[in-house]
C-alpha positions as CSV (number, residue, x, y, z in Angstrom):
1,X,136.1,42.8,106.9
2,X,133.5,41.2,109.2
3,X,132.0,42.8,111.8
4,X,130.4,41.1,115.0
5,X,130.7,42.7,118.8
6,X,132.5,39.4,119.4
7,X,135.5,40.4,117.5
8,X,135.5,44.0,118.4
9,X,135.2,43.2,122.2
10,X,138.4,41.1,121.6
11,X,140.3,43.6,119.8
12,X,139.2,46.1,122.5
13,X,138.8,45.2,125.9
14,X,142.6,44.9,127.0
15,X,143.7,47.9,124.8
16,X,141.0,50.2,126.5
17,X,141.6,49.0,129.7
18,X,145.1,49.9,129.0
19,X,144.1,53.2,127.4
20,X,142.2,54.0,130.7
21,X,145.8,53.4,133.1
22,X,147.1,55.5,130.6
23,X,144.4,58.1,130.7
24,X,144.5,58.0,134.9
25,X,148.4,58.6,135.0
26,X,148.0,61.5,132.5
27,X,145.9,62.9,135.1
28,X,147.6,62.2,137.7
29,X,150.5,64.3,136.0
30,X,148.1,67.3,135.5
31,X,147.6,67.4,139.1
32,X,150.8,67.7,140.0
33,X,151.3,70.5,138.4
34,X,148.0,71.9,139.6
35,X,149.6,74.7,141.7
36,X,151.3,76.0,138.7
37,X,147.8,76.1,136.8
38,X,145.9,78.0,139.3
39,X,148.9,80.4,139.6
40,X,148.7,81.1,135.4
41,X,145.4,79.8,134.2
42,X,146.2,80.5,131.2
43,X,147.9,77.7,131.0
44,X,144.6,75.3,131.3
45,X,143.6,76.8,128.2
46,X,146.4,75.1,126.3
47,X,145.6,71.7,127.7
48,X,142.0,71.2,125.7
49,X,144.0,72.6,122.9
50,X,147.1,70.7,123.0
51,X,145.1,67.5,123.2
52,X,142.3,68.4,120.5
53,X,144.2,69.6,117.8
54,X,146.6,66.8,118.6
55,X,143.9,64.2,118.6
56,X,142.0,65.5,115.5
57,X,145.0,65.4,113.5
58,X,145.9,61.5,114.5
59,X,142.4,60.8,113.7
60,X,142.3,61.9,110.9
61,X,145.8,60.4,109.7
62,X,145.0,57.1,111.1
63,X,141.5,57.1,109.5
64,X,143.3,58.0,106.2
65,X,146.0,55.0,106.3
66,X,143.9,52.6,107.6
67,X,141.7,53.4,104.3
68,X,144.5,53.7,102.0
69,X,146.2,50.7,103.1
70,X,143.2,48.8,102.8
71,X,142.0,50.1,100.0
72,X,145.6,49.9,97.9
73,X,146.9,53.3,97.7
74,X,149.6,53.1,100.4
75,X,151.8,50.1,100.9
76,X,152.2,49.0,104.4
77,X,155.3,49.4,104.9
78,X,157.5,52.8,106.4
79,X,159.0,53.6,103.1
80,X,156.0,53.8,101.2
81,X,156.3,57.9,99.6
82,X,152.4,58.3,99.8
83,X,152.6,57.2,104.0
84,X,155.6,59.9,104.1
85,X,153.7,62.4,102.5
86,X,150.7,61.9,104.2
87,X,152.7,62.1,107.7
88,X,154.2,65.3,106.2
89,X,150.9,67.1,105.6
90,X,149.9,66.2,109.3
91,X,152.8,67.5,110.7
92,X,153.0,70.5,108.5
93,X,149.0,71.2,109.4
94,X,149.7,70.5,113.2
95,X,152.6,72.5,113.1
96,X,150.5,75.7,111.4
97,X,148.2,75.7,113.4
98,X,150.1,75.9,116.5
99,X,152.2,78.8,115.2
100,X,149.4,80.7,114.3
101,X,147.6,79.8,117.9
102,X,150.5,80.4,120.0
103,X,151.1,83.8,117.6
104,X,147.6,84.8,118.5
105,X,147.5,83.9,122.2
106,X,151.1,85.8,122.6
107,X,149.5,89.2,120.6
108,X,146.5,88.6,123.0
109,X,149.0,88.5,126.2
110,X,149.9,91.8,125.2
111,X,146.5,93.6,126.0
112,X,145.1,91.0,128.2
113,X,148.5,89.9,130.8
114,X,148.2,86.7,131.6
115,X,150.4,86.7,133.9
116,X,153.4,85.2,131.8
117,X,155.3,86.9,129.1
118,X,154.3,86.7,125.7
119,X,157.4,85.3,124.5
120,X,156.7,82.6,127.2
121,X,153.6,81.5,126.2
122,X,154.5,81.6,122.5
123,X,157.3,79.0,123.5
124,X,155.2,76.7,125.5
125,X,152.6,76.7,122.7
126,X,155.1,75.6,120.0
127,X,157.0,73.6,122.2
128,X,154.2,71.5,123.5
129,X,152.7,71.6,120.2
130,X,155.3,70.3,117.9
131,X,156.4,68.2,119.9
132,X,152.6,66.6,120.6
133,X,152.2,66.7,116.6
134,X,155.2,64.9,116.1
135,X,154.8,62.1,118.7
136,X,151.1,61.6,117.3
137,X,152.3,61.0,113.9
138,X,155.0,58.4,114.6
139,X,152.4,56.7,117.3
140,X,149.1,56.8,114.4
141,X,151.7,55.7,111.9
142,X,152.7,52.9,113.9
143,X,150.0,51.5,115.2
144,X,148.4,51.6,112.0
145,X,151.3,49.6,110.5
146,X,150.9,47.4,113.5
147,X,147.5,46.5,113.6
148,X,147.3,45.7,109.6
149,X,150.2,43.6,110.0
150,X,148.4,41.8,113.0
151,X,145.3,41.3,110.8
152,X,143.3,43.1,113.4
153,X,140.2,46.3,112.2
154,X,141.7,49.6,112.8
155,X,138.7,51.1,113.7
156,X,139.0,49.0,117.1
157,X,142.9,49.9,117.7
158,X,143.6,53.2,115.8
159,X,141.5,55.7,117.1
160,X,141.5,54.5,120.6
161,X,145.2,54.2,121.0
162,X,145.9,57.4,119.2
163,X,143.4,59.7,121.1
164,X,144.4,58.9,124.7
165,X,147.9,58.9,123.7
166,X,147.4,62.0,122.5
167,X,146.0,63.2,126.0
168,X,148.8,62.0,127.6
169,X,151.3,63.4,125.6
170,X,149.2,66.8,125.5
171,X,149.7,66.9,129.2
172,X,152.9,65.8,129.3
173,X,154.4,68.5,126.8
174,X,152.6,70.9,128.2
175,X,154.2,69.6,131.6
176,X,157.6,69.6,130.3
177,X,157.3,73.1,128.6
178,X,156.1,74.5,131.8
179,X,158.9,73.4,133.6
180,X,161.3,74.2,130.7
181,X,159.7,77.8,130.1
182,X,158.0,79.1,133.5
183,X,159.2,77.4,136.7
């Protein structure tokens, strides 16, 4: 694959002028539910978290099948068994990790009170979690699909794509489970 700013300003300009409309309205949905945050701050803590666990997983997935498709270890197509598994151990490594966080930050609640039961913050830690983990996945997988099919370098559509979807769906999970869970 050649590389030349040319081609990479291309591939990238629209999409991360897109990426940025996407970025503002995620933003604009974490204010509106700013009242809630300054009433259990708590809940900030999740949104770094929710986003960066997120985000380092879809990196890491779309790094790894954009090298293996290109490279000749996955096929590029949805029912190759080495893109399933690989999309397994993501979501099986997101999903750890959330249980175990939301397990420690609801043990935590219990000497510290933060202002919302335990039970409810273990639930709007998995909820938001799982459900971040999941949308990543299908979202890297896709776009990684998409962009090898289009002929156009991963490393320009990927990672960009991926990480501030990732922030938006962070936010909105996070959103959801807060109205599903709290209010």
């Amino acid at each position: 694959m050649t590389y030349s700013w040319r081609k990479i300003f291309k591939e990238s300009a629209g999409l991360l002028a897109i990426m940025g409309v996407i970025g503002i309205t995620g933003g604009s949905v974490l204010g509106s539910i700013e009242e809630t945050l300054l009433i259990y701050p708590i809940l900030l803590f999740l949104v770094p978290v929710l986003n960066g666990v997120g985000g380092n997983l879809g990196a890491v997935l779309g790094a790894r099948i954009s090298s293996a498709i290109h490279t000749g270890k996955i096929e590029p197509e949805l029912y190759d068994v080495e893109l399933r598994d690989n999309m397994l151990v993501m979501m099986a490594m997101g999903f750890f990790v959330f249980f175990v966080f939301a397990l420690g930050m609801a043990i935590a609640n219990i000497f510290l009170n933060f202002g919302v039961s335990s039970l409810q913050i273990f639930t709007v830690i998995i909820g938001g979690g799982f459900i971040t983990v999941f949308l990543i996945t299908l979202i890297t997988v896709g776009v990684s699909l998409w962009s090898y099919h289009k002929g156009l370098d991963p490393d320009n559509i990927v990672i960009p794509v991926e990480t501030t979807t990732c922030d938006f769906i962070g936010i909105m999970t996070l959103a959801f489970m807060v109205w599903l869970v709290i209010l």
